[in-house]
KOLDRENLUM-662003 format. One record per residue (C-alpha): x, y, z; residue in one letter; residue number from 0. Coordinates in pm, 1 decimal. Example, Ala and Ser with C-alpha at 12.3 -4.5 7.8 and 13.67 -1.06 7.14 Angstrom:
2
{rec {1230.0; -450.0; 780.0}; A; 0}
{rec {1367.0; -106.0; 714.0}; S; 1}
***
This chain:
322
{rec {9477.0; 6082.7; 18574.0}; X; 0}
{rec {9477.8; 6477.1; 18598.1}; X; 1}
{rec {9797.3; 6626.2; 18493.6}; X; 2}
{rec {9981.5; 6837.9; 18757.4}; X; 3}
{rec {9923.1; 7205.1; 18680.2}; X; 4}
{rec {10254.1; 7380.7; 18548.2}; X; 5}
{rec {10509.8; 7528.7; 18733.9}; X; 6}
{rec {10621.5; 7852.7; 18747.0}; X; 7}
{rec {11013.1; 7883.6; 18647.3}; X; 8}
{rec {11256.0; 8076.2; 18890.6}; X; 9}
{rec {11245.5; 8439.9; 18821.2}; X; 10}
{rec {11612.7; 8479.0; 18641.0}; X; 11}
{rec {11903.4; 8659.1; 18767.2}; X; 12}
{rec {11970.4; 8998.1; 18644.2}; X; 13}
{rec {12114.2; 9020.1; 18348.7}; X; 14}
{rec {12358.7; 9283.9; 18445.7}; X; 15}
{rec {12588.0; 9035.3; 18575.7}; X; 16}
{rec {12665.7; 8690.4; 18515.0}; X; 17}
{rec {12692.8; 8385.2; 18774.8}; X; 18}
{rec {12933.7; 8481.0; 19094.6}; X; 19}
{rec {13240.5; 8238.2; 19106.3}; X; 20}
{rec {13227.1; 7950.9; 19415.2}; X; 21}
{rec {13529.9; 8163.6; 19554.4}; X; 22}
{rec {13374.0; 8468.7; 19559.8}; X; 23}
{rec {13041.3; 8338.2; 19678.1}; X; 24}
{rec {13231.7; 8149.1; 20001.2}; X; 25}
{rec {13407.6; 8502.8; 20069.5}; X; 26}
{rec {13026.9; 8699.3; 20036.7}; X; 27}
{rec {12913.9; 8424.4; 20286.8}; X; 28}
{rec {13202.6; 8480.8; 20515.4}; X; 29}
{rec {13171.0; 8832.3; 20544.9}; X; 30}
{rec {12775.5; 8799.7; 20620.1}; X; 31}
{rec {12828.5; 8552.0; 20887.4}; X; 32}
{rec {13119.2; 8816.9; 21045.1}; X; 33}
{rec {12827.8; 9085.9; 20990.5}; X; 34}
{rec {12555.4; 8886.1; 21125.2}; X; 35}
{rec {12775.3; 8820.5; 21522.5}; X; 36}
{rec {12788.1; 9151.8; 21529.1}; X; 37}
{rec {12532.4; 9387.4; 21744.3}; X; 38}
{rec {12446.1; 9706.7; 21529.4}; X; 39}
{rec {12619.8; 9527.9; 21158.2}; X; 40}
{rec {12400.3; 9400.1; 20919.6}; X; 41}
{rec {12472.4; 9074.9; 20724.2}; X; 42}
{rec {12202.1; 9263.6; 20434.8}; X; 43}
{rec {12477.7; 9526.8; 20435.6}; X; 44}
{rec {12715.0; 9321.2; 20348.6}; X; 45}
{rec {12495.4; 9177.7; 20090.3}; X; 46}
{rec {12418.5; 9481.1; 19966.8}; X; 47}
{rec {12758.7; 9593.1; 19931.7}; X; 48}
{rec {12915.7; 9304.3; 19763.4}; X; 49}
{rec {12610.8; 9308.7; 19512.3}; X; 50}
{rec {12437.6; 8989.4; 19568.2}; X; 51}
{rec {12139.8; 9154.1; 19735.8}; X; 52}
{rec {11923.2; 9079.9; 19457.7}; X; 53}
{rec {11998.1; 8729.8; 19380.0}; X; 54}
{rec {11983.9; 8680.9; 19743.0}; X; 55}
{rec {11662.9; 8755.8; 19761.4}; X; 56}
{rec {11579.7; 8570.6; 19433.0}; X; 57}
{rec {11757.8; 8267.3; 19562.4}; X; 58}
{rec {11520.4; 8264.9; 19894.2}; X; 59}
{rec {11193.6; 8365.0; 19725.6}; X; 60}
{rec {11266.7; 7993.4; 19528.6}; X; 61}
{rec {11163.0; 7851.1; 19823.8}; X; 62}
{rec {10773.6; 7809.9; 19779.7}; X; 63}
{rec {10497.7; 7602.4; 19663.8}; X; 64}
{rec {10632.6; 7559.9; 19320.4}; X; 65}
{rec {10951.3; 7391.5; 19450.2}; X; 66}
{rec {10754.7; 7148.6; 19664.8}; X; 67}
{rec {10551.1; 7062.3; 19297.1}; X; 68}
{rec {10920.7; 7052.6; 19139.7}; X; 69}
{rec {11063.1; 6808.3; 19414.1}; X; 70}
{rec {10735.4; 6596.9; 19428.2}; X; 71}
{rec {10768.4; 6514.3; 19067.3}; X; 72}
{rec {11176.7; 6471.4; 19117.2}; X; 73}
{rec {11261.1; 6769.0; 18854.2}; X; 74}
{rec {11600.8; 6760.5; 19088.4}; X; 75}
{rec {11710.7; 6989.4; 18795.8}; X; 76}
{rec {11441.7; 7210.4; 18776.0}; X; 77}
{rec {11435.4; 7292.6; 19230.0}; X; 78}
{rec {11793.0; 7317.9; 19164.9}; X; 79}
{rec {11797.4; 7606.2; 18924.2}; X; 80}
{rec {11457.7; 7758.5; 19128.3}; X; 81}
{rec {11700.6; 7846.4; 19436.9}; X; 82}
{rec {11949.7; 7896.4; 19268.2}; X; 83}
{rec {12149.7; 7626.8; 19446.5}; X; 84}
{rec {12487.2; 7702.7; 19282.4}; X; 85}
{rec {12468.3; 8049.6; 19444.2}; X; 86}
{rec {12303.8; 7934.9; 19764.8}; X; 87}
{rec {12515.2; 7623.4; 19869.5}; X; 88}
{rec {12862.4; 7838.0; 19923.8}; X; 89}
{rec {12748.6; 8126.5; 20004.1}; X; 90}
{rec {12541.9; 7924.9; 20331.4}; X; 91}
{rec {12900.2; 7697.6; 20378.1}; X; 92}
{rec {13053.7; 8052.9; 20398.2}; X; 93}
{rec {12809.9; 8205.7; 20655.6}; X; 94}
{rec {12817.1; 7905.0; 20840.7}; X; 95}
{rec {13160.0; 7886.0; 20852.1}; X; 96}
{rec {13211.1; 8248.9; 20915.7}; X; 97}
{rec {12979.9; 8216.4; 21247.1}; X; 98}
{rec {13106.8; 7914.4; 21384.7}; X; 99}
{rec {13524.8; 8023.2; 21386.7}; X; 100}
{rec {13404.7; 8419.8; 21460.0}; X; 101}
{rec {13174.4; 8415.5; 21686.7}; X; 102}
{rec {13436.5; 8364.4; 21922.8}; X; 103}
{rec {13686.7; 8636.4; 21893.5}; X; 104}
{rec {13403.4; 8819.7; 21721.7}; X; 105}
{rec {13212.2; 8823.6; 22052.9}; X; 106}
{rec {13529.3; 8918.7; 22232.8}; X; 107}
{rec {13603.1; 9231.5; 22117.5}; X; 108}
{rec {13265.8; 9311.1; 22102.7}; X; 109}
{rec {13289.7; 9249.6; 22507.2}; X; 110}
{rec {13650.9; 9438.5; 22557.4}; X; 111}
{rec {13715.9; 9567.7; 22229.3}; X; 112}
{rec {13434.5; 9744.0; 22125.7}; X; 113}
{rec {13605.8; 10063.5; 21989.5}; X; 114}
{rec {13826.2; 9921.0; 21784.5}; X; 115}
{rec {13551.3; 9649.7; 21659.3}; X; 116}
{rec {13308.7; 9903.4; 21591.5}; X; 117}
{rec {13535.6; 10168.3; 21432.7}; X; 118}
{rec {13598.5; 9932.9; 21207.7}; X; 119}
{rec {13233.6; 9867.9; 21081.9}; X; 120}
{rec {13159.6; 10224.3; 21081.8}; X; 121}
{rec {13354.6; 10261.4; 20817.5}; X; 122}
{rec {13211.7; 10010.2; 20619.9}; X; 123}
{rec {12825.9; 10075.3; 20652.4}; X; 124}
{rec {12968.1; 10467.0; 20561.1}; X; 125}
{rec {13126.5; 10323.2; 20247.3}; X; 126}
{rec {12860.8; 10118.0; 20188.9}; X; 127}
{rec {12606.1; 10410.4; 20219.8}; X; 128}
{rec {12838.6; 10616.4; 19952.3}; X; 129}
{rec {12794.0; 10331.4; 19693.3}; X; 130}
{rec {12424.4; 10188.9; 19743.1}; X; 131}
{rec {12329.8; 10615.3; 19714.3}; X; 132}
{rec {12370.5; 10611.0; 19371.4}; X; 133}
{rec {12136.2; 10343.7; 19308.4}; X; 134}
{rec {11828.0; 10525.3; 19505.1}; X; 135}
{rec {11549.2; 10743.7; 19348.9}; X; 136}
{rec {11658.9; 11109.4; 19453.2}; X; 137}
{rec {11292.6; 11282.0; 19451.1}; X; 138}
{rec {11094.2; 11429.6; 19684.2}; X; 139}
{rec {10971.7; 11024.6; 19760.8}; X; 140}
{rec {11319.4; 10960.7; 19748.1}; X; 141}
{rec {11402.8; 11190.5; 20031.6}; X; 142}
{rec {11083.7; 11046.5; 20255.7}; X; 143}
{rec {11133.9; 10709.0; 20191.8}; X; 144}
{rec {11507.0; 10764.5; 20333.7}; X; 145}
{rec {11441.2; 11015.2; 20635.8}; X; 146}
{rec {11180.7; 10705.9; 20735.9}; X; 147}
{rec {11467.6; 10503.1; 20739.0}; X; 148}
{rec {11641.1; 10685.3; 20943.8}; X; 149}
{rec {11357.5; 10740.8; 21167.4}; X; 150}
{rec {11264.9; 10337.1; 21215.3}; X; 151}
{rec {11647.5; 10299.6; 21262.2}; X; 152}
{rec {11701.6; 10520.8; 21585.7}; X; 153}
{rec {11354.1; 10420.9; 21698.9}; X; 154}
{rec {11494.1; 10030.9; 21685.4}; X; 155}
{rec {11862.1; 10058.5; 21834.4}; X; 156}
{rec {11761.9; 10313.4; 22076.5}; X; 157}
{rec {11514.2; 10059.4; 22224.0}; X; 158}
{rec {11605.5; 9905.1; 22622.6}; X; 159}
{rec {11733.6; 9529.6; 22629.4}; X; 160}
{rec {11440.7; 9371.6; 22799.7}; X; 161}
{rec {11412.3; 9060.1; 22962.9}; X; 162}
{rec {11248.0; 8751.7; 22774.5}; X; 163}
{rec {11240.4; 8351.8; 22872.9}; X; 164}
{rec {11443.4; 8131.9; 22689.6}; X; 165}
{rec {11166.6; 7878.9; 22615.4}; X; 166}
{rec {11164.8; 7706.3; 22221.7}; X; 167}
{rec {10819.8; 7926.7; 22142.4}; X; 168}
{rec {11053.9; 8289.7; 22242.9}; X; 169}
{rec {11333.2; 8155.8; 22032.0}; X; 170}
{rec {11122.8; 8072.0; 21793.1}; X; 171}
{rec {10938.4; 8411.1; 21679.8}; X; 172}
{rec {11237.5; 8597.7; 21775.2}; X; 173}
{rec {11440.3; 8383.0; 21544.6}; X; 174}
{rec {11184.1; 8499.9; 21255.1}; X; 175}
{rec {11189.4; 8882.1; 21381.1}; X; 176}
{rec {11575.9; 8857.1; 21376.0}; X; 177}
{rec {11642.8; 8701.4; 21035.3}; X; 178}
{rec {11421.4; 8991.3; 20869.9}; X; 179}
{rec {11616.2; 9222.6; 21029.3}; X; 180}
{rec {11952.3; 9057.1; 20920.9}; X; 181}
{rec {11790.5; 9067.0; 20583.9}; X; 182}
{rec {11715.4; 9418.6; 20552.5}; X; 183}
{rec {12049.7; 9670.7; 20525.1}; X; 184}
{rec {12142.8; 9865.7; 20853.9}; X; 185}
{rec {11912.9; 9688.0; 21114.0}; X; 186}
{rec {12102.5; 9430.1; 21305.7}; X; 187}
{rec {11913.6; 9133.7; 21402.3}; X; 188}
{rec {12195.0; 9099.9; 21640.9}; X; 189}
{rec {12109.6; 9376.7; 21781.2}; X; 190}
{rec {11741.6; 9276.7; 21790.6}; X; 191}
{rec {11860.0; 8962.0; 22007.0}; X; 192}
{rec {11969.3; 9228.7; 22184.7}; X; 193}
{rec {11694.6; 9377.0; 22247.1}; X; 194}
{rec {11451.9; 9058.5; 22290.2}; X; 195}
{rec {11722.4; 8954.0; 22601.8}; X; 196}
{rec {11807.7; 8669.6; 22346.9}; X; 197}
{rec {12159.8; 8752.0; 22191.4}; X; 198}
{rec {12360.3; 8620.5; 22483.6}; X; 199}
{rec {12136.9; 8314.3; 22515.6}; X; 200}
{rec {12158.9; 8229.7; 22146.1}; X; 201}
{rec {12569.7; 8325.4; 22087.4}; X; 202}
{rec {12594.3; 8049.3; 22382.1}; X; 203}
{rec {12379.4; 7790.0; 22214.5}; X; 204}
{rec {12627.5; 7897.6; 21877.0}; X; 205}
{rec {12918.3; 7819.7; 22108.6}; X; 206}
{rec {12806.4; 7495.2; 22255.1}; X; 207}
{rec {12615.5; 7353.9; 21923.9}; X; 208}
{rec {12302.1; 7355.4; 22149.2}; X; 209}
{rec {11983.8; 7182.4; 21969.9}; X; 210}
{rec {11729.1; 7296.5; 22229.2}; X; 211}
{rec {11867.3; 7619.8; 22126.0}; X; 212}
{rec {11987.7; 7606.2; 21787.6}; X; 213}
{rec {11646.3; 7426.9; 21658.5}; X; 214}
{rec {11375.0; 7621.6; 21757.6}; X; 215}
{rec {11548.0; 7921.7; 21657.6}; X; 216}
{rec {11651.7; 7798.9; 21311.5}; X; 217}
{rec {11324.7; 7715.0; 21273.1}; X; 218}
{rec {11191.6; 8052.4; 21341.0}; X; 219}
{rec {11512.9; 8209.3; 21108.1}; X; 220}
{rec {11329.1; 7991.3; 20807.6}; X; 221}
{rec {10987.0; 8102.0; 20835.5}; X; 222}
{rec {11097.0; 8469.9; 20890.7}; X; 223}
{rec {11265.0; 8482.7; 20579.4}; X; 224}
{rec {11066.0; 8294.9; 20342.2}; X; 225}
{rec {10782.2; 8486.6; 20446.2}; X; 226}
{rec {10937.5; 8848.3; 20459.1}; X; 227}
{rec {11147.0; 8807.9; 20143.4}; X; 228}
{rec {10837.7; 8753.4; 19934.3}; X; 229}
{rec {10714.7; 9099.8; 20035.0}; X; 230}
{rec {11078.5; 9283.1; 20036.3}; X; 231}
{rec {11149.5; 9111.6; 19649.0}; X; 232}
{rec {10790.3; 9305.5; 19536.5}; X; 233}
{rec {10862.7; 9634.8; 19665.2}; X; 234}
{rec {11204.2; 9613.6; 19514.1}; X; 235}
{rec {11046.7; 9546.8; 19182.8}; X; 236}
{rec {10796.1; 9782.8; 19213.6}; X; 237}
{rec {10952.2; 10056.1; 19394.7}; X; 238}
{rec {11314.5; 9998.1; 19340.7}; X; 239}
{rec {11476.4; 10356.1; 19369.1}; X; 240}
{rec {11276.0; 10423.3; 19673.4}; X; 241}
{rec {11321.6; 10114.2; 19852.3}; X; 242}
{rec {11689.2; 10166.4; 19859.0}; X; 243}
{rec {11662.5; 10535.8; 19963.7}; X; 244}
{rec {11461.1; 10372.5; 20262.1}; X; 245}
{rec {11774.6; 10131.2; 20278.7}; X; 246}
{rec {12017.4; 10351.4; 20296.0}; X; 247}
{rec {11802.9; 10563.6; 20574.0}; X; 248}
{rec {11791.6; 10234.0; 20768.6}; X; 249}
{rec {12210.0; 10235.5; 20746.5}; X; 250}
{rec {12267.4; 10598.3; 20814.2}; X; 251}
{rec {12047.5; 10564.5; 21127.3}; X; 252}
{rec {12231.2; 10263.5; 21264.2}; X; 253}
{rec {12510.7; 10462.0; 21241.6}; X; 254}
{rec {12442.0; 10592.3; 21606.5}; X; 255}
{rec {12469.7; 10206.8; 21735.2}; X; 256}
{rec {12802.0; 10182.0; 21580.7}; X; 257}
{rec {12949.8; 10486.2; 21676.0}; X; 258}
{rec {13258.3; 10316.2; 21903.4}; X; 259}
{rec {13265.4; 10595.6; 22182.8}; X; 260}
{rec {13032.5; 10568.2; 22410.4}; X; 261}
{rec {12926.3; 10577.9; 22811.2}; X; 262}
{rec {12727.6; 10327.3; 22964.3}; X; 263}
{rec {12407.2; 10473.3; 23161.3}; X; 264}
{rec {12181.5; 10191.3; 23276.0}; X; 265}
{rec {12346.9; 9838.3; 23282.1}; X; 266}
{rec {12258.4; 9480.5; 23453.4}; X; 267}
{rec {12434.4; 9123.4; 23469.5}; X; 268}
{rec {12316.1; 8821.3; 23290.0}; X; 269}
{rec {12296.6; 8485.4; 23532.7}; X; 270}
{rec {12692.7; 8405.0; 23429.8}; X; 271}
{rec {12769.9; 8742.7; 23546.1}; X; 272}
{rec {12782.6; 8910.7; 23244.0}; X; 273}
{rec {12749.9; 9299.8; 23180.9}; X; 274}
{rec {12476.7; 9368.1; 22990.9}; X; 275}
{rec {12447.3; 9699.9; 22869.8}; X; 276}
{rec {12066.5; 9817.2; 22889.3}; X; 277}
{rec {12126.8; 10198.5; 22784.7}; X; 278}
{rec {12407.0; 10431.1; 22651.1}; X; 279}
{rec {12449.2; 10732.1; 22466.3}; X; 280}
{rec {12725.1; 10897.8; 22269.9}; X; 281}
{rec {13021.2; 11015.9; 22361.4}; X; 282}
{rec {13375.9; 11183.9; 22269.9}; X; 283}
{rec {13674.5; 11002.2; 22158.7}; X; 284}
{rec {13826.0; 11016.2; 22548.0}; X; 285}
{rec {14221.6; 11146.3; 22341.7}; X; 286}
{rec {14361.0; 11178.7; 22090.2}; X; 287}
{rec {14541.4; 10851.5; 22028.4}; X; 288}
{rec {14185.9; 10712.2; 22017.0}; X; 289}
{rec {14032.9; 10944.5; 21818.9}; X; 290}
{rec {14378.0; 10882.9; 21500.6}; X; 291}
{rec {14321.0; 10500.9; 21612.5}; X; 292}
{rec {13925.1; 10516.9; 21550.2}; X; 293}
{rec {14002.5; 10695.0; 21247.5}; X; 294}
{rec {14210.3; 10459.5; 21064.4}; X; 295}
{rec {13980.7; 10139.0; 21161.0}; X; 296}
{rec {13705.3; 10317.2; 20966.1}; X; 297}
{rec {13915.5; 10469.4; 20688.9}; X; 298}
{rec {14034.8; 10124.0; 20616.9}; X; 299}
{rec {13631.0; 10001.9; 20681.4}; X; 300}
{rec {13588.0; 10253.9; 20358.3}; X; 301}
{rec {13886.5; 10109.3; 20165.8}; X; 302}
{rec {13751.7; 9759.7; 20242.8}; X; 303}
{rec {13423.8; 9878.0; 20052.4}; X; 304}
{rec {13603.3; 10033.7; 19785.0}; X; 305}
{rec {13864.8; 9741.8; 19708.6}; X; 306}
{rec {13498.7; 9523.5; 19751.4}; X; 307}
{rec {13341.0; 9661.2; 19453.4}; X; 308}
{rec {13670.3; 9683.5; 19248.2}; X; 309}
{rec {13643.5; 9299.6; 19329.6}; X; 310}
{rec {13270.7; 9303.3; 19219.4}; X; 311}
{rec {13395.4; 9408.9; 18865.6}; X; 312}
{rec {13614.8; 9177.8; 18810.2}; X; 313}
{rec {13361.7; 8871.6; 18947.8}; X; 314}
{rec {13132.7; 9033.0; 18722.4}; X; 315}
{rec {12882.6; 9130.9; 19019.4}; X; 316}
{rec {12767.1; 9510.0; 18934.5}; X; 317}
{rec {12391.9; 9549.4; 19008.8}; X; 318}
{rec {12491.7; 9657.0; 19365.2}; X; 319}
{rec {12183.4; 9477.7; 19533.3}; X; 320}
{rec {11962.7; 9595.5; 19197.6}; X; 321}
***
């Protein structure tokens, strides 16, 4: 009987830092799955800026052939330590969590709160856009890689809502376009939804623990990422100080999605009778009051980000994403 070929170990965590505590991990997970509700906020942001970007992706590239050889022979150990399942397992409880209690007040404010909601992350992706800078390559490829990131970035959240069935093949693929977004600091796949004429149709099926919504579109969320991870993980190793120049282009651009003042030009109702919102553009704080009030929600965004990476230190998280 042929022996079955080796197996390829898990590529090992940075050794910058050492293993993030379960507590910490549950907290990184919460904070994604807030992130992720949210049109215009990245859950990759939030990865990024509570440093577990790169075991992230580590943790997700496990999931290949080499595990199926691993689980076929019943190495339980062995798949274990490939996806990293001690990082994985809270951190997913967390998101999971996170999206099932938010994504109802979450979804309110985002309906008659906006301002105040999106103050509030504007201030973070600016904090986090302060602290992931230092980690990108500064050149002249540097500088390109970045002002394409800002370029792809308007391009995507200055695209028109359209209108898409609801049928398990749409939720499918736009499951796997959304979780590469959600992925990838400063593009929403929330806001993607969005744009597909999905994100009301899904949050619903999140509400109501809909299979014939939930399903295909989990499905689609799996294939996404275990296919676009692969690529993102290479160019990360290969081109590390560029990619996350491009990265923080993507955030600065989605800045103009989260900017919380705003007038509505073109909008529509969904069959409940929902506003939906198909175009808008800028505008000024309408006083004062709101402009002090805007303020502060992103100031303490900023001092979130700040206290977050004193936090890192202490958990022993440091690479930042690296």
């Amino acid at each position: 009987m042929t022996p079955d070929p080796p197996v390829p170990t898990a590529p090992a965590a940075p050794a910058a830092s050492r293993e993030p505590s379960l507590p910490y991990m549950v907290l990184c997970g919460l904070a994604m799955g807030a992130a992720d509700v949210v049109p215009g906020v990245s859950g990759g942001s939030m990865a990024f800026i509570l440093g577990i970007y790169g075991q992230l992706l580590e943790a997700i590239a496990g999931f290949d052939l080499g595990l199926l050889a691993l689980l076929r022979r019943g190495d339980w150990s062995a798949a274990a330590a490939r996806v990293h399942l001690g990082f994985l397992v809270p951190l997913l409880a967390g998101l999971a969590v996170s999206v099932l209690l938010l994504v109802r007040p979450i979804t309110w404010l985002y309906e008659f709160q906006p301002v105040l909601l999106f103050a509030f992350f504007f201030g973070l992706i600016i904090g986090a856009i302060l602290l992931i800078a230092r980690h990108a390559h500064w050149g002249w490829q540097g500088l390109v890689a970045m002002a394409a990131g800002v370029a792809l970035a308007l391009l995507l959240v200055t695209r028109v809502p359209v209108t898409m069935p609801h049928d398990p093949f749409t939720l499918f693929w736009s499951g796997a376009v959304a979780i590469m977004a959600m992925i990838l600091p400063g593009i929403s796949g929330s806001f993607l939804l969005l744009v597909l004429g999905q994100y009301q149709h899904v949050m619903e099926g999140v509400k109501g623990l809909d299979p014939a919504v939930l399903i295909p579109f989990a499905l689609g969320c799996a294939v996404g990422l275990i296919s676009f991870v692969r690529l993102l993980r290479w160019l990360l190793h290969h081109f590390h100080g560029q990619v996350v120049a491009l990265l923080v282009g993507f955030m600065a651009g989605s800045l103009w999605k989260i900017w919380p003042f705003r007038t509505v030009l073109e909008s529509t109702h969904n069959a409940k009778g929902k506003l939906i919102v198909l175009r808008d553009a800028l505008a000024a704080p309408p006083s004062t009051a709101a402009l002090l009030v805007a303020a502060l929600l992103a100031a303490l965004g900023v001092a979130l980000v700040v206290g977050i990476e004193q936090l890192q230190r202490r958990a022993g998280v440091e690479e930042m994403g690296g």
